[in-house]
C-alpha positions in Angstrom: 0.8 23.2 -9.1 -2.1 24.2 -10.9 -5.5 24.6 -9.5 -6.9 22.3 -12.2 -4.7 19.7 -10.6 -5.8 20.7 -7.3 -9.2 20.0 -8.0 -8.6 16.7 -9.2 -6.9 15.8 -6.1 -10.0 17.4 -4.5 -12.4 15.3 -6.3 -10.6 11.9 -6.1 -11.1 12.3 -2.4 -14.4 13.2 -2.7 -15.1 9.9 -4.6 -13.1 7.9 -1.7 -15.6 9.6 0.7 -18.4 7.2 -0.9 -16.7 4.1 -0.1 -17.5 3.6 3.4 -20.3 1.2 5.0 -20.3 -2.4 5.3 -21.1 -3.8 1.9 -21.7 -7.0 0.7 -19.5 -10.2 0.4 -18.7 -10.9 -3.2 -16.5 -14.1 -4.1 -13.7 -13.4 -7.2 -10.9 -15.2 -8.7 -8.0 -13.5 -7.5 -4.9 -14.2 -10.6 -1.9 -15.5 -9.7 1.1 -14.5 -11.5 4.2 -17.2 -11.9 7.1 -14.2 -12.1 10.1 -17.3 -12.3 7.8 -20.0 -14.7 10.4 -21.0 -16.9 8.3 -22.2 -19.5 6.4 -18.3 -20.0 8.4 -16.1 -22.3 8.4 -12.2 -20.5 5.9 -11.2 -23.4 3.5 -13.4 -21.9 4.3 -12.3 -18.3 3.9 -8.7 -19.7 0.3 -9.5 -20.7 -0.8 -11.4 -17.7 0.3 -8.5 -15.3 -1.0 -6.3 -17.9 -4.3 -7.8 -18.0 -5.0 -8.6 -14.3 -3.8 -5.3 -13.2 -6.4 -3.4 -16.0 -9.5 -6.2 -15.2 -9.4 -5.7 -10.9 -6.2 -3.2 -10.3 -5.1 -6.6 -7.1 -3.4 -9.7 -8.3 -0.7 -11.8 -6.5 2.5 -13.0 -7.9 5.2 -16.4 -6.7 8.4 -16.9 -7.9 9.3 -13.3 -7.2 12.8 -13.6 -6.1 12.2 -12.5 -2.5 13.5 -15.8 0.1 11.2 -16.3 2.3 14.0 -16.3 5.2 14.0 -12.6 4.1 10.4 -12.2 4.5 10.5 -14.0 8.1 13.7 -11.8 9.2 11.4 -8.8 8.2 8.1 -9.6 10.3 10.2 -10.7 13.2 12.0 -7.2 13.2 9.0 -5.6 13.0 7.2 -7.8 16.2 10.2 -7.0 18.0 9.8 -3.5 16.9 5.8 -2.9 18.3 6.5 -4.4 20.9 9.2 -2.2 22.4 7.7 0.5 25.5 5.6 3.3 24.1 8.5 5.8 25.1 11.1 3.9 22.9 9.0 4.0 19.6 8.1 7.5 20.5 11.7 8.8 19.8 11.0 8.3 16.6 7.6 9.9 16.1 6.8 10.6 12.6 7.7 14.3 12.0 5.4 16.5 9.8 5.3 16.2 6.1 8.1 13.4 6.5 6.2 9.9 5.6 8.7 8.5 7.7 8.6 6.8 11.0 6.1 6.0 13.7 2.9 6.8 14.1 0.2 5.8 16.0 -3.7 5.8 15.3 -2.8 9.1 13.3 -4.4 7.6 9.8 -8.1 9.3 9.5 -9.8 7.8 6.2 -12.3 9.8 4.2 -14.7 6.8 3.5 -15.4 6.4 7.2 -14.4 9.7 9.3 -13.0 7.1 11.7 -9.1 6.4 12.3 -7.3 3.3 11.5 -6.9 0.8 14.4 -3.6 0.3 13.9 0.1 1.7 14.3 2.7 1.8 12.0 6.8 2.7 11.1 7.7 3.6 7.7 10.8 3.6 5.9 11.6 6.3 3.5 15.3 6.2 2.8 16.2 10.0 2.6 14.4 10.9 5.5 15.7 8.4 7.8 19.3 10.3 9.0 17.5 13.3 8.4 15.5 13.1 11.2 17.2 10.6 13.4 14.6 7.9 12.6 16.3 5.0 13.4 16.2 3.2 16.8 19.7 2.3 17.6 21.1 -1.1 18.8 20.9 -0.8 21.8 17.1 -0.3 21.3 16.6 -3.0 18.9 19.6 -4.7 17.2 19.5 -5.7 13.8 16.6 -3.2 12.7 18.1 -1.0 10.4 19.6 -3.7 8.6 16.9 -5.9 8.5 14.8 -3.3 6.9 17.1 -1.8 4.9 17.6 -4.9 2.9 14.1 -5.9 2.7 13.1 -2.4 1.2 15.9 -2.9 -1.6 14.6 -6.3 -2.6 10.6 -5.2 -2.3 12.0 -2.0 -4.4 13.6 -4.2 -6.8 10.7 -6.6 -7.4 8.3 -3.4 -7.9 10.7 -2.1 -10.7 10.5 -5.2 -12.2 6.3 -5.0 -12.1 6.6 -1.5 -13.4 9.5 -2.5 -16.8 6.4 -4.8 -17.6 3.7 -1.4 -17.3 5.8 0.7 -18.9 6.7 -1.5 -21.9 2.5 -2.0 -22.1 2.3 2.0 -22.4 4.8 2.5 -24.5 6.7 3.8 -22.3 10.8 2.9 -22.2 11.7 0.1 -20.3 13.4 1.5 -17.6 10.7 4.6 -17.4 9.3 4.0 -14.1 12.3 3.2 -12.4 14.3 6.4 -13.0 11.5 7.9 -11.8 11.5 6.1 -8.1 15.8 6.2 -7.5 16.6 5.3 -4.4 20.1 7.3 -4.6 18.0 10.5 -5.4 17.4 12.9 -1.9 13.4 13.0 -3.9 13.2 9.2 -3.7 10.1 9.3 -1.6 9.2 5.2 -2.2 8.2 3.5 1.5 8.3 0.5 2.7 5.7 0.4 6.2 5.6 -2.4 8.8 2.4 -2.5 9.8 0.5 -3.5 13.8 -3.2 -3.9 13.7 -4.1 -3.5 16.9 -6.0 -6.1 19.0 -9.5 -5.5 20.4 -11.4 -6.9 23.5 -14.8 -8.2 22.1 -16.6 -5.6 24.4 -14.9 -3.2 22.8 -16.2 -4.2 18.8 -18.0 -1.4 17.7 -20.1 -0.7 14.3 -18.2 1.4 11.9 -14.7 0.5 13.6 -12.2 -0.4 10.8 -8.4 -1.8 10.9 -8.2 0.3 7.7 -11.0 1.8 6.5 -11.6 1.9 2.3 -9.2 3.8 0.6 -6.7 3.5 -2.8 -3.2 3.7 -2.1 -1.5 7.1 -4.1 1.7 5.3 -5.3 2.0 3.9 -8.5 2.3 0.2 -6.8 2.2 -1.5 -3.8 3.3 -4.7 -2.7 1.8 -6.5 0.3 3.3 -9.3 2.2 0.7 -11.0 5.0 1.2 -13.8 7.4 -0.6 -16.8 7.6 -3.9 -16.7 9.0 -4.4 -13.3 10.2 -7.4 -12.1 8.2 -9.1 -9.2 7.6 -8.0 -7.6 4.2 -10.6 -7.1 1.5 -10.8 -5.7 -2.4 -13.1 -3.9 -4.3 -12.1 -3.8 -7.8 -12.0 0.2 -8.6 -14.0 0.0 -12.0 -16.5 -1.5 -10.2 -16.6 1.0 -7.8 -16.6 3.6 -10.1 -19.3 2.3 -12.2 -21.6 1.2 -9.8 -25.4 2.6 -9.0 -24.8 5.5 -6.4 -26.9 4.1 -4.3 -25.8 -0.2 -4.7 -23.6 -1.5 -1.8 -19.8 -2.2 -2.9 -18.8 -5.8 -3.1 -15.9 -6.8 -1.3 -13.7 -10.1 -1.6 -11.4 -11.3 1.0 -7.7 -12.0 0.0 -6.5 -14.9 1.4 -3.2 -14.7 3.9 -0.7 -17.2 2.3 3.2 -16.8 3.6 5.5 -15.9 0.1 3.2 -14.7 -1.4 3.0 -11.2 -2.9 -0.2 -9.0 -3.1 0.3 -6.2 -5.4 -2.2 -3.5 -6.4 -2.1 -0.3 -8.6 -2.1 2.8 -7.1 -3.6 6.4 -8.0 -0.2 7.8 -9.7 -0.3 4.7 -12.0 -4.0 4.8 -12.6 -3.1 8.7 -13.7 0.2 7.9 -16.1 -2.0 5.3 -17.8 -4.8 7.6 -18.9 -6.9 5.3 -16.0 -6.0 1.8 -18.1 -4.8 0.8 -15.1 -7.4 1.5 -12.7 -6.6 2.3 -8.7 -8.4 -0.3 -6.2 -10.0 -0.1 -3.3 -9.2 -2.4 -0.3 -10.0 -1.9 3.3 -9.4 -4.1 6.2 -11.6 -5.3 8.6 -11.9 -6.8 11.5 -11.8 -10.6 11.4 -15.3 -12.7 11.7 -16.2 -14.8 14.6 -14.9 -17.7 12.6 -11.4 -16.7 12.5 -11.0 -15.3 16.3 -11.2 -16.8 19.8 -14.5 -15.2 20.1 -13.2 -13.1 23.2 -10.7 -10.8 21.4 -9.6 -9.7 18.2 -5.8 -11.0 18.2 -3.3 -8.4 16.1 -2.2 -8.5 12.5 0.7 -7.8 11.3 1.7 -6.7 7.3 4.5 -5.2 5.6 3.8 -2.9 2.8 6.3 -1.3 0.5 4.9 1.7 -1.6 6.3 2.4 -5.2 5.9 6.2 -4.9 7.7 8.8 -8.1 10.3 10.9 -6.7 8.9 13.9 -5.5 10.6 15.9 -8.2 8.7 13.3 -11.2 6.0 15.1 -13.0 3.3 12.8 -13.6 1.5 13.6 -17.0 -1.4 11.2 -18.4 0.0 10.5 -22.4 -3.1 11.8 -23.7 -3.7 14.8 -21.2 -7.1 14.1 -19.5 -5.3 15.0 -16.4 -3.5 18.1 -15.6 0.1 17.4 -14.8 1.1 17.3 -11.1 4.6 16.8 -9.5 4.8 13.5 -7.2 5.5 15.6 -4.0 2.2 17.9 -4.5 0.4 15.1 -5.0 1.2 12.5 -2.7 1.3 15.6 0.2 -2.5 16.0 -0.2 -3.7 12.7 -0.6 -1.5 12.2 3.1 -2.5 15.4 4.6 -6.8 14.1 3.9 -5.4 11.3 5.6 -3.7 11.8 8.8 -4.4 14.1 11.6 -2.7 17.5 12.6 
């Protein structure tokens, strides 16, 4: 890697260090994208993902093709999953440099200096056997499975997201997705299950984030949220970017709705569009008196699945304004800022 590319990296996160502090509510439209409306030919759908994704970097989309059975099977496994004794999900402790497994409180954001309140298992294919990552039946039946499938459809629907960027660029249709091949031992996409922790209302402290602001360093993510469990918040990156140094960040809350899909671009994209496509902040806080019991915080629970190149893709901006930089190098700094030890 070069150390132009280096310094990129370096300077990205010293942008992401400015996002932190409260901000100020803002209210957006957030677009909604029929994938399955039989009446929209896929030029249109082209456009519409095109054009949400390059005006905010979030949008949602229905009629993706995931069942919602699927998506309830997927959250109940991962319930199941957090709530197993410390010990258990400890045997499968996220091993350095793997993106792979369980981890707990480990995630320390540069926008607030603070870790996440949350704990997580992620699922990256090739490292799973590798490092004896999954639990076994006897320690939760069905898990493997369950997840396995739901990462396959989740990749699916992002390649499908992805034909419609690439065929915007230029780029061949099926461009992004031999670049994330899940038979490849350099496929490095993820899919996360994801426990925000709950917190005693004593215990509700300034500055204390679920997640604090940060992009994601994929090239998409898709985000599937349950039903009235708040807390997650976006930031449009242009706006971000663009903004008076010294003007708070306006953040809009994205509704919790069962089915469907939240999807936002992440910083590999944003670099193989020569920044068209522009990476967005989002952060999740905790919820407002309004949505609690007033005496505790109760958990939230989300499954992400991250559309990240194989480590062995270059990813080159078309026009060269940034320095080439392999998928592996890149997506190891932007986790290494971000988690401890």
């Amino acid at each position: 890697m070069t150390q132009h590319a280096s310094g990129s990296v370096e300077a990205e996160l010293a942008k992401e260090r400015t996002f932190g502090g409260q901000g100020i509510n803002v209210v957006r439209d957030m677009r909604i994208i029929d994938l399955s409306d039989p009446d929209v030919v896929q030029g249109d759908i082209d456009d519409a993902l095109w054009n949400a994704a390059a005006e905010s970097g979030f949008f949602q989309v229905v009629g993706h093709g995931i069942d919602q059975g699927a998506i309830d099977a997927a959250f109940d496994t991962s319930l199941r999953f957090f709530a197993l004794p410390t010990e258990v999900k400890e045997r499968r402790q996220m091993p350095p440099r793997s993106n792979a497994g369980w981890e707990f409180k480990s995630q320390k954001r540069p926008s607030t200096g603070t870790f996440d309140h949350k704990e997580t298992y992620q699922v990256t294919i090739p490292r799973m056997v590798e490092h004896d990552l999954w639990p076994t039946e006897e320690e939760i039946d069905g898990f493997r499975s369950t997840l396995e499938q739901f990462e396959s459809l989740n990749r699916d629907l992002a390649m499908r997201i992805l034909e419609s960027f690439a065929r915007k660029l230029g780029f061949d249709d099926d461009f992004f997705t031999q670049r994330h091949d899940p038979t490849s031992p350099e496929y490095q996409s993820t899919l996360r299950i994801l426990h925000y922790l709950p917190i005693a209302a004593t215990d509700r402290q300034p500055g204390v984030w679920r997640a604090g602001a940060h992009t994601d360093y994929d090239c998409l993510t898709l985000l599937h949220q349950r039903a009235g469990e708040y807390g997650l918040q976006v930031c449009p990156g242009a706006e971000a970017a663009n903004r008076d140094p010294d003007a708070p960040l306006g953040w809009t809350d994205v509704e919790p709705t069962a089915g469907t899909v939240t999807c936002n671009i992440g910083d590999m994209l944003m670099r193989w569009s020569d920044d068209q496509l522009p990476s967005t902040l989002h952060r999740v806080r905790l919820p407002r008196a309004d949505q609690t019991d007033g005496e505790s915080l109760d958990a939230r629970y989300s499954i992400a699945y991250f559309a990240q190149a194989d480590r062995d893709a270059m990813i080159e901006s078309p026009s060269g304004r940034h320095e080439p930089i392999s998928a592996a190098d890149y997506l190891q700094q932007r986790i290494a800022a971000n988690f401890a030890g």
